[in-house]
C-alpha positions, 0 to 999 in steps of 0.5 A: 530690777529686770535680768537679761534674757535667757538663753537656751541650754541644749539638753545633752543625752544622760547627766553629768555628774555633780560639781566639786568645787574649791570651798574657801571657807574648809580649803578643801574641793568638796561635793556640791549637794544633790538636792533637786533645787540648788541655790546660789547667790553671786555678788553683782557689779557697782554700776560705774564702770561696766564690764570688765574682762575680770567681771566677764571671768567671774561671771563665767566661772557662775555661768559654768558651774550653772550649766554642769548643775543642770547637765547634772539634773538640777534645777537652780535658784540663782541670785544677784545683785547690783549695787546701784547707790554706793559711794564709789557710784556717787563719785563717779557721778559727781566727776563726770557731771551725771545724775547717778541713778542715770550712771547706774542705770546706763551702766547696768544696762551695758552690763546685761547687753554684755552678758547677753552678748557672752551667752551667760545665764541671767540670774532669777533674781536680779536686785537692786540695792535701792529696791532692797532696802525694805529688806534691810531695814527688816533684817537690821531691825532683827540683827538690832533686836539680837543686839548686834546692831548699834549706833555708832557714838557720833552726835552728828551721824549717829549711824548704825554698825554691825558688831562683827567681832561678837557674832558667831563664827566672825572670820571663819570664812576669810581664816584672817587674824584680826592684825590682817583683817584690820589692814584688808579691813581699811584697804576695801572700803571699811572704816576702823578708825572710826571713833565710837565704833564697839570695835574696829572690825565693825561694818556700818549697815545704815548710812544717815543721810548727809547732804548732797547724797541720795537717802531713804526714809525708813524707821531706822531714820533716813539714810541708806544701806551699807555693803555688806547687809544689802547682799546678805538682805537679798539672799536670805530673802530670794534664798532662805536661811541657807543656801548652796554657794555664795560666789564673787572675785577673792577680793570680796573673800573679806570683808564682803563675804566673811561680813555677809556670812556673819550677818547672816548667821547672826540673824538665822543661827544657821550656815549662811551658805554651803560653799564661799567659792572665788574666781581669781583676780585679772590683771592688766600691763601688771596690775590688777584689773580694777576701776580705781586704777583704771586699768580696764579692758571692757568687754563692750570696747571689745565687741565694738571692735569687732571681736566675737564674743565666743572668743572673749569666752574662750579667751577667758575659759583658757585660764582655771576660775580660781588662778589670778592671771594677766591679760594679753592680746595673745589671749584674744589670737589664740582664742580666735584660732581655736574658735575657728579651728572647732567652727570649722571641725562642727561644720564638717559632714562627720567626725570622730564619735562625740561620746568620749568627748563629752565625758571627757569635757563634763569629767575636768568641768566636775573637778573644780570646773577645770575649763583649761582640760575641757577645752584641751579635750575639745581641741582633740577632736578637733584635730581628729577624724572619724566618720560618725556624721551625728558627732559635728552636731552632738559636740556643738551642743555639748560645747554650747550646753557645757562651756556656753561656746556657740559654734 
């Protein structure tokens, strides 16, 4: 699947320091490693309803830890995904009379012109779930060999599931007891009432072919995959067996991610990643922004109508990455007079020297990437004087290079 074109970062005078970040799975804000290549796998749309201003957020949130990581000196392995065969995707398709890979594929589409549109970096590695499948049938085939793969007793669709509560460190991501798995476990898409399952908790890797449904031959028989075991496929293979951060929306803390983590270890004997990191949930007229409900503010109908995408950032920058929060209008006014306030403050012939800002901005991004106290310190030389006239251009780069706010 292509990715959308890169962005130039501007290269900053020094490095700023390595990221802390908010680790889901210890409770703990720990330091990123400092190893020259960092890797890190974000869980990507399914391409029916593109973009909303809660996948902009987390996109965002990825975007900026990216950025400090190569501020700090790194390089980064970035991997996504898009989940362009799945039930939700194949009933949208049904109910609005569109092929679903043309659903999927129109949607992907306007996903990468909105990222391109918001200055978010594109992941290396863009992968499809359809493309994927050679990958997970490899690693069902190894999961299977361990035993930790079975057919569910069902003489009709004799599908294979993973057996989640007999692979090591199962739940010690999400830290859920089984009661509340179980009930989170059927809200988001599991099944654990589904007679003939070793247990409840077990999430399904290969769906056999039913009528009507798209389907793949392979040598598990024709069908195609589960969730959770195309992001895992894709990591490990783009990643290796252990990698950086695994990131996404805290509603994937479980079962998405705890199921990937299992899996992966299962197959590995190692950490599947370094750090769970999670951006929080977006509402809208108090609900949380989400397909089902319809309650969508996308980010195309923004820019169609005339919004600048700079605003959109900054509207979204305003409130911390891991803090649930509800979007307004007010969000979208107040980000507009700051980006003119700032555009107006980088186009002046001097201003108050950079330096201290730009420590200022990469200090609150390193802890926790606190994008409120960064941008509360560009306000400040905003509304400063001075008479340095290399510091307009230097803070625009900085904002650009740090925050991904084109000046």
């Amino acid at each position: 699947m292509r990715s959308w074109a890169r962005p130039t970062v501007p290269r900053l005078d020094g490095y700023g320091p390595v990221p802390r970040l908010y680790d889901t799975a210890t409770g703990h804000v720990i330091e990123t490693r400092q190893t020259p290549v960092l890797g890190i796998y974000v869980c990507g749309i399914t391409p029916y309803d593109a973009t909303h201003i809660g996948h902009a957020a987390t996109y965002l949130a990825f975007d900026t830890l990216i950025r400090l990581w190569l501020d700090a000196g790194h390089d980064v392995h970035y991997v996504q995904n898009a989940t362009d065969v799945d039930d939700p995707l194949l009933e949208r398709a049904t109910a609005t009379g569109v092929a679903w890979e043309d659903l999927a594929a129109d949607q992907v589409e306007l996903f990468r012109t909105d990222m391109v549109a918001l200055n978010v970096l594109p992941p290396d590695h863009y992968i499809g779930a359809v493309e994927s499948i050679p990958l997970v049938v490899d690693l069902i085939g190894r999961l299977r060999a361990a035993g930790l793969v079975y057919p569910v007793d069902d003489a009709t669709h004799p599908d294979l599931y993973f057996a989640c509560s007999e692979a090591p460190g199962f739940l010690s991501e999400s830290h859920l007891d089984v009661d509340a798995a179980l009930a989170i476990f059927g809200e988001r898409g599991g099944d654990p009432d589904r007679p003939g399952k070793r247990g409840p908790l077990d999430c399904l890797v290969w769906r056999l072919a039913r009528d009507g449904e798209p389907s793949w031959p392979s040598e598990l028989g024709r069908g195609r995959p589960g969730w959770h075991i195309e992001c895992t496929a894709i990591a490990l293979t783009y990643l290796g067996e252990h990698f950086d951060v695994q990131g996404g929306g805290s509603d994937l803390i479980f079962p998405h991610h705890e199921m990937c983590a299992a899996e992966g270890t299962a197959a590995t004997g190692r950490p599947f990643a370094s750090a769970y990191v999670h951006a929080g949930m977006v509402g809208y007229e108090g609900e949380k922004m989400s397909k089902s409900k319809g309650n969508l503010v996308l980010v195309s109908k923004l820019r169609a109508a005339g919004e600048d995408p700079m605003a959109i950032r900054l509207a979204l920058l305003e409130h911390h990455y891991r803090d649930d929060w509800e979007w307004t209008a007010a969000d979208l006014d107040a980000a507009r007079v700051r980006l003119a306030r700032w555009r107006e403050a980088a186009d002046r012939a001097a201003g108050a020297p950079a330096s201290g800002v730009v420590a200022a901005v990469r200090a609150a991004l390193r802890h926790d990437l606190d994008a409120p106290a960064a941008l509360a310190a560009v306000d400040a030389w905003a509304a400063s004087t001075g008479d340095d006239p290399t510091a307009p251009a230097e803070l625009s780069r900085a904002v650009d290079a740090l925050l991904g706010v084109r000046l």
